[in-house]
Structures are given as C-alpha cells and as structure tokens.
N, C-alpha and C positions, 0 to 999 in steps of 0.2 A: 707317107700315110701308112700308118700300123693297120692289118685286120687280122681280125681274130674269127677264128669259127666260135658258133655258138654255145659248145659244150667249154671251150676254155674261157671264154668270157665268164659267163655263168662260176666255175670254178675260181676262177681271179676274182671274179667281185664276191661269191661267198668268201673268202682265206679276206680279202679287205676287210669286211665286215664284222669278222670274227674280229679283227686285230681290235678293232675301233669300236666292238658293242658296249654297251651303255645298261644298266640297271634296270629290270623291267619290274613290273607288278603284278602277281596273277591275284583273280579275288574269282574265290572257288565258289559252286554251287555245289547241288548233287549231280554227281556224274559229269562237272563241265566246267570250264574256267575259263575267265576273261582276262589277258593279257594288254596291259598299258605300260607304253614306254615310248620311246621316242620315235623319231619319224622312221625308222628301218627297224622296229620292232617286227614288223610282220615277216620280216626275211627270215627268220628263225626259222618259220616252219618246212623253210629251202633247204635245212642244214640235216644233218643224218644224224650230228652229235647231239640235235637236238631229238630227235625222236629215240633214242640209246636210255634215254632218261627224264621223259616228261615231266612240267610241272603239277598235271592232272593226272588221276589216273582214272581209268575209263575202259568200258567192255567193246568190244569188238575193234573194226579199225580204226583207225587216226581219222577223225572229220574237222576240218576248219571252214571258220567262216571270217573270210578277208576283209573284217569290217570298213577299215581305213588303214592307212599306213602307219597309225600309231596303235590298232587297236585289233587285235583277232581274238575269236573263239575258238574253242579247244570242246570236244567230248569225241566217244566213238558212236561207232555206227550202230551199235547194239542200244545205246541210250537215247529211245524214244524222246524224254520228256529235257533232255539235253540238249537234243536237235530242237527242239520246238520251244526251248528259251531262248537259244543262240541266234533263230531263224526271229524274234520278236525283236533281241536284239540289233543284229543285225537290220530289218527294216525301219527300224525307230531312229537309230544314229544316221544311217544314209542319209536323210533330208540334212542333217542338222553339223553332221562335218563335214571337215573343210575340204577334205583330201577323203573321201570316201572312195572306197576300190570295187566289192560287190557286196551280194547280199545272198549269192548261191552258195551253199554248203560245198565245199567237194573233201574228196576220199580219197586215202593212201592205199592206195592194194601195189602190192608187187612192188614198193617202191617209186610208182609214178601218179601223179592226179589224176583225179575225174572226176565230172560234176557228180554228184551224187545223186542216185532215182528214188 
C-alpha cells in the first residue's frame, strides 16, 4: 500500500488533471462568469495557472461558487451584483443537479480559501 501526505496527493492529482483537461465554456455577465465543462471542470480553480490568467475579469479578490462538478462561478469580491447573481445561481441549480457541491461563495486571499462573510 502506497500513502501519500496530503499536500503531494493534491499536487499529483492537479499535474493529472492538467494532463487530461477537456474544453470548458465560460458565458460572461457583468463583472462574473459561468463556467461549463465537464465533470473536473471545477478543479481549475485548484490550479495557480489558472488564476495567472482568468477567463473573467473582475474587481477585487477571486470568489467562486462551486455550483457542481461540472459547473462554477467566477467574479470578485468587489462585484456586489456578481456575487448576488452567482449566489441566485448557485441556489437554483443545487436542487436540480446531479452532482451538486455547494452553494457558499468562497475567497482567494493569500492564496488559500475561505468562505466568504
């Protein structure tokens, strides 16, 4: 039996991921974007190279909302009316997919998450 601590697991399955990503779709708003692709689309926002170069661009920090595995929300912390699309969105698809993850916004600072207040 192989064990890995948590930080090279993490590391090995993002470098996986990368290898194997697949085509996504962002469909922008003002100040915020919805991302669709396939079921490890949402792993992007694990990636550093994805934040080097967003598909969105947006005021303050990085906030996502982890709709499902195939589906997240992108705006920043500064964009009130981006938070409160993404937070509509988010509530509305949670009943209705399959594979729903949450419905809490969280925040990049420093590099690490947190729910957002």
């Amino acid at each position: 039996e192989r064990r890995m601590d948590s930080k090279t697991l993490l590391s090995s399955s993002l470098k996986q991921f990368a290898a194997n990503r697949k085509a996504y779709k962002v469909t922008q708003g003002e100040g915020f974007g919805i991302a669709v692709g396939d079921e490890y689309v949402s792993t992007l926002v694990l990636t550093d190279s994805f934040w080097a170069d967003p598909p969105v661009k947006f005021k303050g920090d990085p906030v996502v909302f982890l709709i499902a595995r195939d589906t997240f929300g992108l705006t920043g912390s500064e964009e009130k009316s981006g938070i409160d699309a993404l937070q509509k969105v988010a509530e509305g698809m949670s009943a209705d997919t399959p594979y729903p993850i949450s419905t809490t916004p969280m925040v990049r600072r420093s590099g690490a998450w947190k729910p957002l207040q």
